[in-house]
N, C-alpha and C positions, 0 to 999 in steps of 0.2 A: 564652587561646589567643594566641600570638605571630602573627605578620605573615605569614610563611609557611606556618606550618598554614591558616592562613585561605586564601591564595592554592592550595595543595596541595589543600583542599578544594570550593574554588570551580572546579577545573580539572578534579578527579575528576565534580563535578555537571554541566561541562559535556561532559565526554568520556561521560556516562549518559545524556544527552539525546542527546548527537550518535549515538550508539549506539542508541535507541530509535528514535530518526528513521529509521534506516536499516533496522533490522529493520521497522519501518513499512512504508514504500515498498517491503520486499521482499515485504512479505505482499502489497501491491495487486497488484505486479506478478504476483504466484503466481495470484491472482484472477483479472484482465486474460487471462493466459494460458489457464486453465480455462474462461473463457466464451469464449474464443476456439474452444480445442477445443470444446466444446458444441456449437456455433454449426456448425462442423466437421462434427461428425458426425450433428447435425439435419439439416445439410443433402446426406450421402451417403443417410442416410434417406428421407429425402424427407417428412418429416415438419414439418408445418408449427409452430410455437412463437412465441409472440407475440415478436418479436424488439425490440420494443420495451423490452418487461421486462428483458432482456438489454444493451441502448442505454441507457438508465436507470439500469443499476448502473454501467456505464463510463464515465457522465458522472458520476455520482456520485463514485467513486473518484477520476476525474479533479479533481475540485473541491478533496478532500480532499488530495491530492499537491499542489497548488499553492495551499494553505494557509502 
């Protein structure tokens, strides 16, 4: 394997990763948003939900993005 396939390779594995990352973060954000609405329409309900449980995944997530 010459110098450049090496570097053409090393640049495809990095644009996989940077790609992954991104698809990543977009899954949290999709998350993030869905407990938002939950949260949303728990509370047109009036329906009480341990909203902690809810706090707990968002810190989570949160920890996991700034990874």
């Amino acid at each position: 394997m010459c110098k450049g396939e090496q570097n053409n390779n090393f640049n495809l594995i990095e644009e996989n990763i940077q790609n992954y990352k991104d698809k990543l973060l977009s899954n949290y954000w999709t998350e993030i948003n869905l407990i938002g609405y939950k949260i949303e329409l728990l509370q047109k309900q009036k329906v009480e939900y341990p909203k902690e449980v809810l706090k707990s995944r968002i810190i989570y997530i949160g920890s996991e993005i700034s990874k």
